[in-house]
C-alpha positions in Angstrom: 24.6 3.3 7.4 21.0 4.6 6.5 19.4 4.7 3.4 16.6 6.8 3.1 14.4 5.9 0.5 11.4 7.9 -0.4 8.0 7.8 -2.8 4.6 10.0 -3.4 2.1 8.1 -4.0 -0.2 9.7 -6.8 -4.0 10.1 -7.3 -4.0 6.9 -8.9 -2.1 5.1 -6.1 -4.5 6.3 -3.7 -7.5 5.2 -5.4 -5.8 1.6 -6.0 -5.1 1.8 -1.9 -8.7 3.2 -1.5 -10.3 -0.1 -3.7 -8.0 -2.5 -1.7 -9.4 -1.0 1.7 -12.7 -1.2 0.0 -12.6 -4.6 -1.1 -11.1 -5.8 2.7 -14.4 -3.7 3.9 -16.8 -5.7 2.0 -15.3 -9.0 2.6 -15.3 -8.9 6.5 -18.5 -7.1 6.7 -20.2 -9.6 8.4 -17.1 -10.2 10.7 -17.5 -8.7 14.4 -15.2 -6.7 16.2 -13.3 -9.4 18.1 -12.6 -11.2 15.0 -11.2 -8.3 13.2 -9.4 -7.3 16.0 -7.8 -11.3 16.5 -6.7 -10.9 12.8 -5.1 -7.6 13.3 -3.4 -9.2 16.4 -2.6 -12.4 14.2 -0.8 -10.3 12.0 1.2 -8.6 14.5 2.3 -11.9 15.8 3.5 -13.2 12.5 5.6 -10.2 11.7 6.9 -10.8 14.9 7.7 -14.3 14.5 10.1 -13.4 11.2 13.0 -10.9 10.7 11.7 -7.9 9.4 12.6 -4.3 7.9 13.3 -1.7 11.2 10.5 0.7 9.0 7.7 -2.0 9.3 8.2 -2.8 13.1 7.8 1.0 13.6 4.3 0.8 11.8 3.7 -2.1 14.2 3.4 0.4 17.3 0.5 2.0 15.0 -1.4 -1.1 14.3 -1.1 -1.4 18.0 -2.6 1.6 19.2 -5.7 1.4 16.4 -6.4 -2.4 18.3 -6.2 -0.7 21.6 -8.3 2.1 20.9 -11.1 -0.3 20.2 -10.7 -2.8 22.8 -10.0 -0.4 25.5 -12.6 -0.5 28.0 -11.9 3.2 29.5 -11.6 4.6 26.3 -15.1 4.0 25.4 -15.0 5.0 21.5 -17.9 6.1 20.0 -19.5 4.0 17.6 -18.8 6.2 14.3 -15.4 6.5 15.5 -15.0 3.0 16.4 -16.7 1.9 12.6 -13.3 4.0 11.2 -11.0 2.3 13.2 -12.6 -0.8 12.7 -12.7 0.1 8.8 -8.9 0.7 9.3 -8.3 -3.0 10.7 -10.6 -4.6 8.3 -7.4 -4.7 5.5 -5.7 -6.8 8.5 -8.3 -9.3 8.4 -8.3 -9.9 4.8 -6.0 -13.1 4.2 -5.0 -12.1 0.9 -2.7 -9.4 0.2 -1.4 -7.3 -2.2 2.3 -8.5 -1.5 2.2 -12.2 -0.2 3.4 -12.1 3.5 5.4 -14.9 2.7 7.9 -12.7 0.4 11.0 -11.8 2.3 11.2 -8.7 2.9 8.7 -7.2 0.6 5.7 -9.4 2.4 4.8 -6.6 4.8 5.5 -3.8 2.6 1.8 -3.6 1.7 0.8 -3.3 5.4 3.6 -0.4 6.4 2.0 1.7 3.4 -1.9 0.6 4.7 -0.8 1.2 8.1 0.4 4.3 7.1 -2.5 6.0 5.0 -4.5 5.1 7.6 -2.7 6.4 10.3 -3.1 9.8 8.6 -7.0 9.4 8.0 -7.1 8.3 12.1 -4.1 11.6 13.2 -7.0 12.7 15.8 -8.4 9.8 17.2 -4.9 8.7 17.6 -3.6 11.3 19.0 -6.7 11.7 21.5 -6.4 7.9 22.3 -2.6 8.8 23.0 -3.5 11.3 25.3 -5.7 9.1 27.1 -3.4 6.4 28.0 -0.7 9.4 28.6 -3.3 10.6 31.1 -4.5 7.6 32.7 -1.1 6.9 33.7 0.3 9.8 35.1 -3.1 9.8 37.0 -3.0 6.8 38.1 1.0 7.1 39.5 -0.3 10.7 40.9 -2.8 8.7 43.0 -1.1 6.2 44.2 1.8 8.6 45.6 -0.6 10.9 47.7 -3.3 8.1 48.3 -6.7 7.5 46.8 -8.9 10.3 46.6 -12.8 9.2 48.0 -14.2 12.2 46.8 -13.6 11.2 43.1 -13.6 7.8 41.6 -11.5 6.5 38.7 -14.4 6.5 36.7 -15.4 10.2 37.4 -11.9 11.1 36.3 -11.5 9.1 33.5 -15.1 10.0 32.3 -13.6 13.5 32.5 -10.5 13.8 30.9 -12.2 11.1 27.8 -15.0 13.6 27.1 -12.6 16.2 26.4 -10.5 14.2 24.4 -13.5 13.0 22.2 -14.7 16.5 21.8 -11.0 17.8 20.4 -10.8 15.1 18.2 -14.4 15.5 16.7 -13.4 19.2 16.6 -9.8 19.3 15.0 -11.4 16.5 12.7 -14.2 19.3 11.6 -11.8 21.8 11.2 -9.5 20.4 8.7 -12.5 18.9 6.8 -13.6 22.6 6.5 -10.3 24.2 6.2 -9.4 21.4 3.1 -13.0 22.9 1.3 -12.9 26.6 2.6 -9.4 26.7 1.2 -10.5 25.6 -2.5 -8.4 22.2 -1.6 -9.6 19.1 -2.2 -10.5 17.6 0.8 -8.0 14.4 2.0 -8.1 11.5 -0.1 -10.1 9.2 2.1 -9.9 5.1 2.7 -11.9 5.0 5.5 
């Protein structure tokens, strides 16, 4: 049996999420990358080590893929684009939630709901990052079926195929900022 249970988080939720994300921010800002990205892989660890809700352990592959598109070396992030994910992870350093992790199953809730507002803000680097890896491996399995290639190297190809994906995802980025104002929207309610 599956119960499916839904909720809309209003204007004033958001800005509550927004001050929390805030509040983590300012708290690690003197942290460096490798020690927000060992909390972020801390927590992953401990909600692996308990029994959790299905719905949270599906946010897990999310939390995952913001680590990775950090510490990827052949991804090669930008640095503003690295500062949002970054931003994003900095919640997942912050010791102190908003639900206790220690609460059975509640403890995580607050981190499926982060995880998931700032998977929206992070839809195109994500999706670019996804891409990549897509890419790299098909690539990768292509080469090693009909032998290496001399006349390009892995870095030439990869250089490539990442330059394009960073451009789209700057781009699509630009274009729903500019759709949200040219529309009379407001734009996105942002964490990052």
């Amino acid at each position: 049996m599956t119960l499916r249970v839904t909720f809309d988080l209003g204007d004033d939720d958001l800005k509550h999420f927004q001050l929390i994300m805030r509040e983590a921010r300012n708290a690690i800002k003197d942290l460096d990358q490798a020690t927000i990205v060992r909390a972020a892989h801390d927590l992953l660890k401990e909600i692996r080590s308990v029994k959790v809700p299905q719905f949270i352990l599906e946010r897990l592959a999310k939390l995952e893929t913001m680590i990775g598109m950090v510490t990827d070396e052949e991804w090669k992030l930008p640095d503003s684009e690295k500062t949002r994910v970054l931003n994003a992870l900095a919640y997942f350093s912050e010791p102190e939630d908003l639900i206790p992790d220690h609460i059975p199953g509640l403890g995580f809730l607050d981190d499926a709901i982060m995880i998931e507002l700032v998977v929206r803000e992070l839809k195109h680097e994500i999706e670019a990052y996804a891409d990549f890896c897509t890419y790299r491996s098909v690539e990768e399995n292509r080469r090693k079926q009909h032998g290496k290639d001399d006349t390009v190297t892995r870095e030439e190809w990869l250089t490539q195929r990442r330059s394009e994906l960073h451009s789209r995802m700057r781009r699509r980025r630009r274009r729903e900022r500019s759709h949200a104002h040219g529309s009379g929207r407001r734009s996105p309610f942002s964490l990052l």
